[in-house]
SEMI-214570 format. One line per 5 residues: number of its first residue (from 1); their letters; for each residue y, z negated, x negated of N, C-alpha, C. Coordinates in steps of 0.001 Angstrom, whole numbers, plus 500000, padded with zeros to 6 digits. Layout:
NUM) a) Y Z X Y Z X Y Z X ~ ...
% end
This chain:
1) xxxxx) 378064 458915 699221 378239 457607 698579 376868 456969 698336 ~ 376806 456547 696842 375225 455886 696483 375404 454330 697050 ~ 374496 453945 697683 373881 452576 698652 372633 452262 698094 ~ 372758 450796 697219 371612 450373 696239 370965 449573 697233 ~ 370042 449710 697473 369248 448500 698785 367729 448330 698572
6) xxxxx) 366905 447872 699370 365609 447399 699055 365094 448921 699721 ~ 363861 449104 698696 363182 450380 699391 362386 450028 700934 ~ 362355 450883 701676 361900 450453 703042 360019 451437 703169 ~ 359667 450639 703743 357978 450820 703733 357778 452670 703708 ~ 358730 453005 704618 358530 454284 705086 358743 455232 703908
11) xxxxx) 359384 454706 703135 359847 455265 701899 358557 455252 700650 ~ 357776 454994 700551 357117 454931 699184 356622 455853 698674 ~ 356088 457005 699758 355514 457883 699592 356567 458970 698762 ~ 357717 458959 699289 359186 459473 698794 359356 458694 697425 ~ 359225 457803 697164 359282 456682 695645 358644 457587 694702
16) xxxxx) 357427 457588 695125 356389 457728 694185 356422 459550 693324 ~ 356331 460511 694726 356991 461681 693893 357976 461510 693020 ~ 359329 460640 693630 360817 460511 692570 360090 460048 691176 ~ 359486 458796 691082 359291 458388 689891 357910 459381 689023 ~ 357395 460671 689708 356379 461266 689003 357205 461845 688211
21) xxxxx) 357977 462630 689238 358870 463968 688509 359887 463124 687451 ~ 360366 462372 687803 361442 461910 686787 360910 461404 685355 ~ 359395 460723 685424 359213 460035 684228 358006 461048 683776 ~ 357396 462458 683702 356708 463087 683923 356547 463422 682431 ~ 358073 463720 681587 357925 463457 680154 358464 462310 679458
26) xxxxx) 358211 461168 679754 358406 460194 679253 357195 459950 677459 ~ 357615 459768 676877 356450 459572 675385 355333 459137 676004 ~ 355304 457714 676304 353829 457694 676275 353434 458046 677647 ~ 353431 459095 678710 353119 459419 679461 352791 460680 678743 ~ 353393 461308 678004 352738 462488 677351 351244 462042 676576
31) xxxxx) 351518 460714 675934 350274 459993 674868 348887 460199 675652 ~ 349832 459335 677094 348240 458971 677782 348082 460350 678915 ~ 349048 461032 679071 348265 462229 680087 348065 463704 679495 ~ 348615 463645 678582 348326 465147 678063 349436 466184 677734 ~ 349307 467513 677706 350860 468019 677231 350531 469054 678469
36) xxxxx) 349732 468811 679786 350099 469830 680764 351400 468718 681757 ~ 352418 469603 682201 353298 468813 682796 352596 468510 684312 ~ 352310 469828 684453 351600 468942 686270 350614 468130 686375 ~ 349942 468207 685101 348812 467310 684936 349485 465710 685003 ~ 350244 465538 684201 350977 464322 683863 351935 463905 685368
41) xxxxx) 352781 465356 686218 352987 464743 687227 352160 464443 688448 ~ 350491 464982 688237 349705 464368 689156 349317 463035 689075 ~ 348916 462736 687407 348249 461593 687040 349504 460265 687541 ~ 350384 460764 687301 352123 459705 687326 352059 459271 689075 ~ 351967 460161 689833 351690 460288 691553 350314 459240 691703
46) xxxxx) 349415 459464 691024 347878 458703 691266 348060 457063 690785 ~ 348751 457040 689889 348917 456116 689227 350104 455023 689824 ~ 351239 455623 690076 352057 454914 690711 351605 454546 692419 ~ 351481 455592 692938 350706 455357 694195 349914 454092 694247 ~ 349298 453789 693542 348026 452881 693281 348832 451435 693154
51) xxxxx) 349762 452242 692328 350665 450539 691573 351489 449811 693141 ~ 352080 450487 693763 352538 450081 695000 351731 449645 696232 ~ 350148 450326 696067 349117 449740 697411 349054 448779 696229 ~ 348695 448393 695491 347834 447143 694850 348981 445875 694522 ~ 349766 445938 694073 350732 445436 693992 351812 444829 694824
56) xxxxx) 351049 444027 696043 351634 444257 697424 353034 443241 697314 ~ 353384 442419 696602 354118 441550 696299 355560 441770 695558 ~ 355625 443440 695715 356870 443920 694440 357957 443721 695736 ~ 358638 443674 694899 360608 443991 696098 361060 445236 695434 ~ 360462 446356 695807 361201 447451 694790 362652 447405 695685
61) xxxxx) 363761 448034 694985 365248 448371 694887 365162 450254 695118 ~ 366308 450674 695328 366092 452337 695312 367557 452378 695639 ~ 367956 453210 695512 369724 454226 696010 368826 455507 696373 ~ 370259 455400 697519 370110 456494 698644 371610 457258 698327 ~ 371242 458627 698642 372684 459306 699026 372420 459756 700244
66) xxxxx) 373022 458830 701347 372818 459649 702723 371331 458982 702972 ~ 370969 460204 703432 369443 459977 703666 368836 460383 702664 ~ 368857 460842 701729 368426 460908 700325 367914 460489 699444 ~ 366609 460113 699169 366220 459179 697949 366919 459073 696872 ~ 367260 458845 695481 367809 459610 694210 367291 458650 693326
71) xxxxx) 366716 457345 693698 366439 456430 692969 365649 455616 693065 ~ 364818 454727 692065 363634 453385 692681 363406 452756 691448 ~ 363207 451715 692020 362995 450662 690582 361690 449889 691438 ~ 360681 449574 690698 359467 448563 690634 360615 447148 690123 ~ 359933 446159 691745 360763 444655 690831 359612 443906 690991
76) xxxxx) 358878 443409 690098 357779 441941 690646 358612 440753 690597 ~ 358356 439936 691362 359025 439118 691475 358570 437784 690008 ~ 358764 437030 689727 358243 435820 688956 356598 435727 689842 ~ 356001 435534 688488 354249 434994 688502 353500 436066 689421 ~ 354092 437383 689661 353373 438439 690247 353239 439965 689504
81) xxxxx) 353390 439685 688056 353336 441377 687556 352342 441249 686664 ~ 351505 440378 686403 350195 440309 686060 349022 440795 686710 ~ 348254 441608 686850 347265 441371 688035 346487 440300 688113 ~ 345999 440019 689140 344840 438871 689679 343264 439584 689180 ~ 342390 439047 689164 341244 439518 689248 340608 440443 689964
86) xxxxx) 340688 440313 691614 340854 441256 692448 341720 442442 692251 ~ 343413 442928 691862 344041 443220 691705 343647 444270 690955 ~ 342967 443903 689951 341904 444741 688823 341206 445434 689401 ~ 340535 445170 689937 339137 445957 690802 339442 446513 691979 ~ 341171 446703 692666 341757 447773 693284 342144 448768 692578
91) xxxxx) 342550 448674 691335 343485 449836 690510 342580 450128 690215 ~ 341309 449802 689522 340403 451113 688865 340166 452048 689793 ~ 339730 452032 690721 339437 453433 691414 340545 454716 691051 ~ 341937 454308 691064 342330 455024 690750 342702 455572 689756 ~ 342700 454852 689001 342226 455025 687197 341411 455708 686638
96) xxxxx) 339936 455400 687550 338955 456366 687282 339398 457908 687837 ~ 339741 458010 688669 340459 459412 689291 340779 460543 688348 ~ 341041 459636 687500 342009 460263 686049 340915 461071 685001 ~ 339537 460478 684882 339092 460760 684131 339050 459828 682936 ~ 337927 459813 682544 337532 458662 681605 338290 458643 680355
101) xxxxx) 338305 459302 679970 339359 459738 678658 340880 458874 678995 ~ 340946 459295 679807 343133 458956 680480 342935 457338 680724 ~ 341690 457344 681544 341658 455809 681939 341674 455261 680617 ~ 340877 455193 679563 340584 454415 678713 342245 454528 677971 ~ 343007 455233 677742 343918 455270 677244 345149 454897 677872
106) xxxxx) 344769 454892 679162 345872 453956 680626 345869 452400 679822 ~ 344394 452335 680041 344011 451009 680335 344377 450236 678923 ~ 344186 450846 677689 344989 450559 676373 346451 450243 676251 ~ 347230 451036 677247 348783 451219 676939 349036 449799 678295 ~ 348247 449825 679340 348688 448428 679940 348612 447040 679317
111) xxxxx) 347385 446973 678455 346917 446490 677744 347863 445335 676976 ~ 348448 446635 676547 349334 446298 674842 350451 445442 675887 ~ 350855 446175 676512 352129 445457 677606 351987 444505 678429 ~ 350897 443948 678787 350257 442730 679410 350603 441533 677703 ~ 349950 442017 676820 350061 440935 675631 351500 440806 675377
116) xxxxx) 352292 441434 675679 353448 441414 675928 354549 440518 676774 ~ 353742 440217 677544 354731 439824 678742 354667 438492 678699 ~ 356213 437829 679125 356995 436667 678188 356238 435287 679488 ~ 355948 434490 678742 355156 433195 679284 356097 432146 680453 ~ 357578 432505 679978 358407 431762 680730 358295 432495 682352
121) xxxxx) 358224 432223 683376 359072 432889 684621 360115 433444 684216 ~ 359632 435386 685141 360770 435963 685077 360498 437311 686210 ~ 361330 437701 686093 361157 439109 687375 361301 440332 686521 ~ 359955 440799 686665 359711 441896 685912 360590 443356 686396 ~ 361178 444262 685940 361423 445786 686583 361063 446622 686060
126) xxxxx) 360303 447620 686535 359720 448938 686110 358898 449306 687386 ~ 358345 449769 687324 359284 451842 686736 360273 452130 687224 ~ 361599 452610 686416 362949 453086 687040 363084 454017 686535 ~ 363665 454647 687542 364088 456117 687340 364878 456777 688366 ~ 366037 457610 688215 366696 458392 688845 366283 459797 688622
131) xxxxx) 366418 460295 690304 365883 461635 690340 365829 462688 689155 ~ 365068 463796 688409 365075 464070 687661 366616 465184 687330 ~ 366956 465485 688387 367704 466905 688492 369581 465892 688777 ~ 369090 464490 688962 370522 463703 689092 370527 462422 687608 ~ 370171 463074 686725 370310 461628 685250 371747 461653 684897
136) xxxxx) 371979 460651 684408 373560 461126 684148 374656 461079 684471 ~ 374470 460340 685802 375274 460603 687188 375723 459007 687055 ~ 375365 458092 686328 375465 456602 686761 374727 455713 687739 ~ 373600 456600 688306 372912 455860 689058 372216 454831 688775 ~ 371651 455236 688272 371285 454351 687531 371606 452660 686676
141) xxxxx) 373007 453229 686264 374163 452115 685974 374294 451269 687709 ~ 374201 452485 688422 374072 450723 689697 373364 450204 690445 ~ 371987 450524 690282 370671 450518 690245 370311 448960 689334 ~ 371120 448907 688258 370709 447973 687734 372350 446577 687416 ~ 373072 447056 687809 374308 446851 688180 373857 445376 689798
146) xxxxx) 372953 445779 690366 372758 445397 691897 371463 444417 691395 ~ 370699 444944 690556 369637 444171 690381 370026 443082 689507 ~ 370720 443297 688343 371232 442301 687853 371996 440703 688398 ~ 372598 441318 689197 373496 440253 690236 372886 439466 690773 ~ 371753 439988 691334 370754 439306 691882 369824 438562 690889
151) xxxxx) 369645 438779 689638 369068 437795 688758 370111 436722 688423 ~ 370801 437081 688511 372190 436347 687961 372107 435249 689304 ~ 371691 435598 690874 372293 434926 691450 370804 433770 691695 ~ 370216 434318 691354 368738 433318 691715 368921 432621 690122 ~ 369160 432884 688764 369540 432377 687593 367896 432572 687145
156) xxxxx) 367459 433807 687431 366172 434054 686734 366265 435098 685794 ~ 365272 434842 684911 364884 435723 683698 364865 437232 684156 ~ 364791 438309 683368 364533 439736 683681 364108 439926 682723 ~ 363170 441156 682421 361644 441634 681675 361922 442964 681800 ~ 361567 443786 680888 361154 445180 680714 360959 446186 679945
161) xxxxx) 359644 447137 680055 359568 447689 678843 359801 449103 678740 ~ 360133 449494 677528 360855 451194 677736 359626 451619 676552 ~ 359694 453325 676682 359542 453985 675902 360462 454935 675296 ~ 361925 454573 675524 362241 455684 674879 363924 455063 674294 ~ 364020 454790 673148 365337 454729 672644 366717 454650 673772
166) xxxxx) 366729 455675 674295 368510 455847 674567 368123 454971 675799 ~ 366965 454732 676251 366718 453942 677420 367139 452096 676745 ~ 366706 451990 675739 366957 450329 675004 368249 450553 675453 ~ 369408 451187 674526 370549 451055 674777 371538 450895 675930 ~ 370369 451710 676719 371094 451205 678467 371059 450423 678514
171) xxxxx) 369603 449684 678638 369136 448452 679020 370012 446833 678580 ~ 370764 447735 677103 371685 446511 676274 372839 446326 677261 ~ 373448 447442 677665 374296 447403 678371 374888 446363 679622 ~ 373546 445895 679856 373498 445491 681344 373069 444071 680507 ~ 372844 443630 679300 372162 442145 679053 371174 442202 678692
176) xxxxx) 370617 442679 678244 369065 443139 677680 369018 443178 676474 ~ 367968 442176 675853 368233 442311 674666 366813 442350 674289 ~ 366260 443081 672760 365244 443755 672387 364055 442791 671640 ~ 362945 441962 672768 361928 440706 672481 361121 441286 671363 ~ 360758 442283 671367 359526 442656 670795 359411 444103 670496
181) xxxxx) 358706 444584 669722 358145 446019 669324 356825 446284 669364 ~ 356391 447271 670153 355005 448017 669600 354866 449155 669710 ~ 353791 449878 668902 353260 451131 669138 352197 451351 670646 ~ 352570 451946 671465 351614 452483 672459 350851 453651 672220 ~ 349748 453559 671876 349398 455007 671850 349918 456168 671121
186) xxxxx) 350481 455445 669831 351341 455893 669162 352615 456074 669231 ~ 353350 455317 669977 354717 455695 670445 355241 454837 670453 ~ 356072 454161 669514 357463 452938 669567 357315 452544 670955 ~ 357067 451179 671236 357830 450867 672924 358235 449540 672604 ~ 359446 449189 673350 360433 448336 672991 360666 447293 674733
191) xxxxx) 360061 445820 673808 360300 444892 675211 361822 443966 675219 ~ 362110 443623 676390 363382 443436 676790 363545 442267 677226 ~ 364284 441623 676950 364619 440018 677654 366113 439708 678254 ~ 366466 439522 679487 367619 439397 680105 367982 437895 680634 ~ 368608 436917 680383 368937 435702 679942 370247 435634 681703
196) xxx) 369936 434970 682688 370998 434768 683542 372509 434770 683123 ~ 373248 435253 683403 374491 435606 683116 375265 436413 681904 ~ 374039 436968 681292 374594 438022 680261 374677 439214 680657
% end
């Protein structure tokens, strides 16, 4: 039985593989890491890793089967998915990790999605993803099913950006409706606005 709950500390290290492998061919993860897949699931591991030490303020969400990871969602809460100044000058190190090339093209695709992000208070979610080898399954559907409720019950905004089509249409599903368009790095990405009680 899937159990949607807050990820627990011990868990991140377990997060962070789930969300390499799962979003590993995502478009613009191909844009900005390359067309080797382990390359992209190392850079995805370096990168997310980084996003969770630096980012100390997220409430990520996750489903469990059992003792089982299968799922994780990044939540910032309102007035925390921006970085701070400091905040900045933790993530490069690992940015640089990447190689100058990836960084500069990281740092472009955050970029575009920072100019992006809606002025009102709201609680950002990303990165989500269900295990790669379990899509399909609905987990996802309550993954965001649980998170929703909870925007619904605080009566705050929800935020988020996709790269990939059939992902918008989920996202409609649940109340999400489509703020904005851009190219990342060449790749359609589509921002999201979720309104309390839709």
């Amino acid at each position: 039985m899937i159990e949607v709950r807050a990820l627990q500390g011990g868990q991140t290290g377990a997060a962070v593989a789930l969300l390499a492998r799962a979003m590993r061919d995502n478009p613009v993860h191909l844009a900005a890491f390359g067309a080797d897949p382990d390359r992209r699931r190392r850079s995805l591991e370096q990168m997310f890793g980084t996003f969770f030490r630096v980012f100390s303020r997220q409430e990520p969400l996750c489903a469990v089967d059992g003792t089982s990871l299968v799922a994780v969602s990044g939540v910032a809460p309102a007035g925390t998915c921006q970085p701070s100044p400091g905040q900045r000058l933790r993530f490069l190190p690992g940015l640089l990790l990447m190689g100058a090339g990836t960084s500069r093209r990281v740092n472009t695709w955050l970029g575009i999605w920072a100019e992006h992000d809606p002025d009102e208070p709201h609680s950002h979610l990303g990165p989500l993803a269900v295990d790669a080898t379990l899509q399909g399954r609905g987990i996802g559907s309550q993954v965001m099913t649980e998170y929703c409720a909870r925007l619904d019950a605080a009566g705050q905004v929800g935020y988020l950006e996709t790269d990939k089509p059939e992902n918008v249409r989920f996202y409609e599903r649940h109340g999400y409706t489509v703020s904005g368009e851009a190219a990342v790095l060449g790749v359609p990405n589509w921002f999201m606005l979720r309104r309390p009680g839709q």
